[in-house]
C-alpha positions as CSV (number, residue, x, y, z in Angstrom):
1,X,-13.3,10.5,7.6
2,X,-15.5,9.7,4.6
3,X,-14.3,13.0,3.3
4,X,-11.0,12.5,3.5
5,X,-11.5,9.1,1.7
6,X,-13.7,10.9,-1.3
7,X,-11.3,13.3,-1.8
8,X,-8.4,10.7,-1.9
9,X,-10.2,8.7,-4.6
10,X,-11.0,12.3,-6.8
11,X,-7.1,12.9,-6.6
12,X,-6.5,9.6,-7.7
13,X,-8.9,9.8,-10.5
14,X,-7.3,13.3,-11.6
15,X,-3.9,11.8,-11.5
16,X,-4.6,8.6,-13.8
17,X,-7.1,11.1,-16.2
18,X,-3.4,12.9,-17.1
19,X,-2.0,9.6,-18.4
20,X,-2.5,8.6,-21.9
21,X,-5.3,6.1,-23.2
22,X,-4.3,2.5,-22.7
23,X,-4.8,-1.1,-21.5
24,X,-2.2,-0.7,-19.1
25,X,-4.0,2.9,-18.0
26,X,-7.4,0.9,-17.8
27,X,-6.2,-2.2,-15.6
28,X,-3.9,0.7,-13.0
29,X,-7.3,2.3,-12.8
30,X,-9.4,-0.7,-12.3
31,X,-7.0,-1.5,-9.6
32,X,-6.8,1.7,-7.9
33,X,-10.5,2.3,-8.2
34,X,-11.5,-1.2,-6.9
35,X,-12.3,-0.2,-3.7
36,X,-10.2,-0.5,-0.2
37,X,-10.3,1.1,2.6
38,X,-7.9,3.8,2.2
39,X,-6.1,2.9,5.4
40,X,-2.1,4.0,4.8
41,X,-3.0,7.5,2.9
42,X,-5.4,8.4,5.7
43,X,-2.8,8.0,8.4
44,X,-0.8,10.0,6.4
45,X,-2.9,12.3,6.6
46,X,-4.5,12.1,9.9
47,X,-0.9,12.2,11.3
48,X,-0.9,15.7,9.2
49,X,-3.6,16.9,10.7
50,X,-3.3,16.1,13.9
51,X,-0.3,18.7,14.2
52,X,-2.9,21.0,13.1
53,X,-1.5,21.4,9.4
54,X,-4.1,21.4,6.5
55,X,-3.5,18.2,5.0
56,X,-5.1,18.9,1.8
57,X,-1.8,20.3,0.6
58,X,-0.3,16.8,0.9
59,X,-2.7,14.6,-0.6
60,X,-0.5,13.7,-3.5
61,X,1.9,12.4,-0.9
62,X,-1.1,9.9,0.7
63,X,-2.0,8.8,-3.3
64,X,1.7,7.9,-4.2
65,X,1.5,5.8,-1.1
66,X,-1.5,4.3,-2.3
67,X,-0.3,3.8,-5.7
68,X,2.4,1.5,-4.1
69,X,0.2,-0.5,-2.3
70,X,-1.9,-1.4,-4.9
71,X,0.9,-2.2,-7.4
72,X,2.5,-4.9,-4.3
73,X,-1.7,-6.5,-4.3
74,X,-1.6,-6.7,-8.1
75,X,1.6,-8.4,-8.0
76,X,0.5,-10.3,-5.3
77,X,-2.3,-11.9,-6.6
78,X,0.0,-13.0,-9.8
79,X,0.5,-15.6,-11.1
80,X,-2.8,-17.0,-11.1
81,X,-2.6,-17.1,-6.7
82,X,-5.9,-15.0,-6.2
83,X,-8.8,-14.4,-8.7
84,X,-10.7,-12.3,-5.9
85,X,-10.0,-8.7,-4.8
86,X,-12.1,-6.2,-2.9
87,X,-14.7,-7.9,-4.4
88,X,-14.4,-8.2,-7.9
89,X,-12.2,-10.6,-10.2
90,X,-8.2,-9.4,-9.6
91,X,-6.3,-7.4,-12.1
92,X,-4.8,-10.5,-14.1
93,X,-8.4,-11.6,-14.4
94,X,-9.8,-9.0,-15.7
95,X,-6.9,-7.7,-18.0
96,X,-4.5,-10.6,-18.4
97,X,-0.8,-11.1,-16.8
98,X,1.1,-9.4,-19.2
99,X,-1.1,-6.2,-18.7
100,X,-1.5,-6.9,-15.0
101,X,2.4,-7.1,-14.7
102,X,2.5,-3.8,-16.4
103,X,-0.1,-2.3,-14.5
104,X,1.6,-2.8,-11.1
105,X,5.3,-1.8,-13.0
106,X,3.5,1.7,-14.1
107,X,1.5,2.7,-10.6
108,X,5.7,1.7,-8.8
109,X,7.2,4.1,-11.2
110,X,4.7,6.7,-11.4
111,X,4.2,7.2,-7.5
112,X,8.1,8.8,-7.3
113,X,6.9,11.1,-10.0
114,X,4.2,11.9,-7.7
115,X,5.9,13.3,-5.0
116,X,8.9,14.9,-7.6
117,X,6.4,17.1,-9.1
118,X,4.9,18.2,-5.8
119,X,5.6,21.9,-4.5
120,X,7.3,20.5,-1.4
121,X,11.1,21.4,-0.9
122,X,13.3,19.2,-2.4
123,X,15.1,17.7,1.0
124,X,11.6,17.0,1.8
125,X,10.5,15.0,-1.3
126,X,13.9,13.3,-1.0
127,X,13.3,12.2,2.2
128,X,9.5,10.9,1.5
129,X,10.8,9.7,-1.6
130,X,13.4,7.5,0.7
131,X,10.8,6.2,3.0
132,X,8.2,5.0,0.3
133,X,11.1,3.6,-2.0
134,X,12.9,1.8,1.2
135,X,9.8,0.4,3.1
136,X,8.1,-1.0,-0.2
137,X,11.7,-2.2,-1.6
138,X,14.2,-4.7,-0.9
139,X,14.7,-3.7,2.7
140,X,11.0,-3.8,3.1
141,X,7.8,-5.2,2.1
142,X,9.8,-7.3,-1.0
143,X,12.1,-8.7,1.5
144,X,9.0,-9.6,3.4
145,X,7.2,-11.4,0.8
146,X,10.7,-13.6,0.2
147,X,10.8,-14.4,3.4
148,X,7.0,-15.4,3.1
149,X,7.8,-17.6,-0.1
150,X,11.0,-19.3,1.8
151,X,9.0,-20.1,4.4
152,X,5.9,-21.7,2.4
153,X,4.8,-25.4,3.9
154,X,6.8,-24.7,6.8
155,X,6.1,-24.6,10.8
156,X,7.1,-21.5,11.8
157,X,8.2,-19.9,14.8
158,X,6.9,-17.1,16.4
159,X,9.9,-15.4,15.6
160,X,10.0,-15.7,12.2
161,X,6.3,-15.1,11.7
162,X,6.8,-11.5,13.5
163,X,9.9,-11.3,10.7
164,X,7.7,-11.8,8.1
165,X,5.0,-9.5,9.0
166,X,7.2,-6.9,10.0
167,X,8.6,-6.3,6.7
168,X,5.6,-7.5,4.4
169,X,3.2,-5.4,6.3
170,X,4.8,-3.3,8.9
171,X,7.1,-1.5,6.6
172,X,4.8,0.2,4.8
173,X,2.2,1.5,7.2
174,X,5.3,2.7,9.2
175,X,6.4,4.6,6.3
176,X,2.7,5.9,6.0
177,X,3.2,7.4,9.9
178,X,6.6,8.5,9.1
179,X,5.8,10.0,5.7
180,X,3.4,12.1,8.1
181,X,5.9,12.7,10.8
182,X,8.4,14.0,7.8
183,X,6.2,16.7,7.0
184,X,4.2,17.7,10.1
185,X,7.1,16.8,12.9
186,X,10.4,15.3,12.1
187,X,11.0,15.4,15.7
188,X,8.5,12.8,16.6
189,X,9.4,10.5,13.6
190,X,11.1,7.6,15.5
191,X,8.2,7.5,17.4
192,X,5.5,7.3,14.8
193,X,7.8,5.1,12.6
194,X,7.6,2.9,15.9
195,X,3.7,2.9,16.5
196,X,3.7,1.7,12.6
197,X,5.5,-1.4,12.9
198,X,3.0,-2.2,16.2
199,X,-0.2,-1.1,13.9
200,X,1.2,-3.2,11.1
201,X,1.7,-6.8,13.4
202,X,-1.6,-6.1,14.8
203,X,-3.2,-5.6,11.4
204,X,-1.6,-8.7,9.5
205,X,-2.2,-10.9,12.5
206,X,-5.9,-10.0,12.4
207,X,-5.6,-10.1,8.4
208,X,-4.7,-13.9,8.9
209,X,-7.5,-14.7,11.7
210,X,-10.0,-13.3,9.0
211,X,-8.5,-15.3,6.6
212,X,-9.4,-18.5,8.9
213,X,-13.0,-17.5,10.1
214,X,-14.5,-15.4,7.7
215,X,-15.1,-15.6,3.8
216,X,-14.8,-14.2,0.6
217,X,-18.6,-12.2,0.3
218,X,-17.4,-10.4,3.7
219,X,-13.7,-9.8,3.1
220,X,-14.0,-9.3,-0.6
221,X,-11.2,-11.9,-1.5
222,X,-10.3,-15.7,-1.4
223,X,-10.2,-17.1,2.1
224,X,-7.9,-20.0,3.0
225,X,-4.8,-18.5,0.9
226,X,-2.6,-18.6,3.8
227,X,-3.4,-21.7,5.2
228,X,-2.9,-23.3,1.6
């Protein structure tokens, strides 16, 4: 597993070494290099290999994944609502907001290129392409954190709770099992996209437990953000 992990991290350092010197290049690989456990490229991958395919072939697929991620926790932590990530001081700290904004705008726009310039076929980077773009957009994990900010200061219901997490969370590790599915077994992807959303409740829901009873030296971020 560590493997896997090193090898992510290399690809991502190769792929921000091609882009030109900047501040904005600087703060996307602060972010991206800040640690993190790696968790929705590695079930990309582990979904790959676990059809018996060699998933080094598709680890630009698992790093355009990751790319979106950390653009939504740069964004995220703006403006000014977390100084703390993964242990060290959050993008906007470290770089500014204006840079910080920029950052997360250039790792969201680079990610498609990611995939584009792949040797895959082109239905297939379409389709991965539509599954990154969907579960991280408007229908997904954005939708999710409006329906986080509507419902700010409010009892909730059970219900809407599960809503929220479903698209702030849930989306995008479903996408990362059915990014997987796509190109090991496109039979199975209904399924997998299925076993996401389940893995994504039970990882938010133990995401805001930690929140309550740990704290920051352990998590390596603020604690107490959701309950403020």
């Amino acid at each position: 597993m560590n493997n896997v992990i090193n090898e992510i991290n290399q690809r991502l350092e190769n792929i921000l070494s091609q882009y030109p010197d900047s501040k904005v290049k600087e703060a996307m690989y602060y972010s991206l290099k800040a640690g993190g456990k790696r968790i929705r490229p590695l079930i990309v991958l582990q979904v790959i290999r676990a059809y018996g395919l060699d998933y080094r072939k598709y680890i630009d697929i698992a790093c355009a994944l990751e790319m979106i991620h950390t653009y939504s926790l740069i964004h995220d932590d703006l403006p000014g609502m977390d100084n703390l990530r993964r242990g060290k001081p959050t993008c906007h700290k470290q770089f500014g907001e204006a840079t910080a904004i920029l950052a997360g705008d250039g790792l969201l726009n680079e990610a498609v290129n990611i995939i584009l310039q792949t040797n895959l076929d082109d239905s297939l980077k379409l389709s991965l392409v539509s599954c990154l773009y969907t579960s991280s957009g408007i229908n997904g994990m954005i939708l999710g954190q409006e329906y986080d900010i509507e419902n700010e200061d409010k009892k909730l219901s059970k219900e809407t709770l599960d809503k929220i997490h479903h698209y702030k969370t849930g989306k995008l590790l479903s996408c990362a099992f059915q990014m997987g599915a796509l190109i090991a077994s496109p039979n199975d992807l209904e399924i997998l996209k299925q076993i996401g959303y389940k893995i994504g409740l039970a990882f938010q829901i133990q995401d805001d437990i930690l929140d309550v009873t740990s704290d920051a030296k352990t998590l390596g971020k603020n604690t107490g953000s959701d309950e403020a």
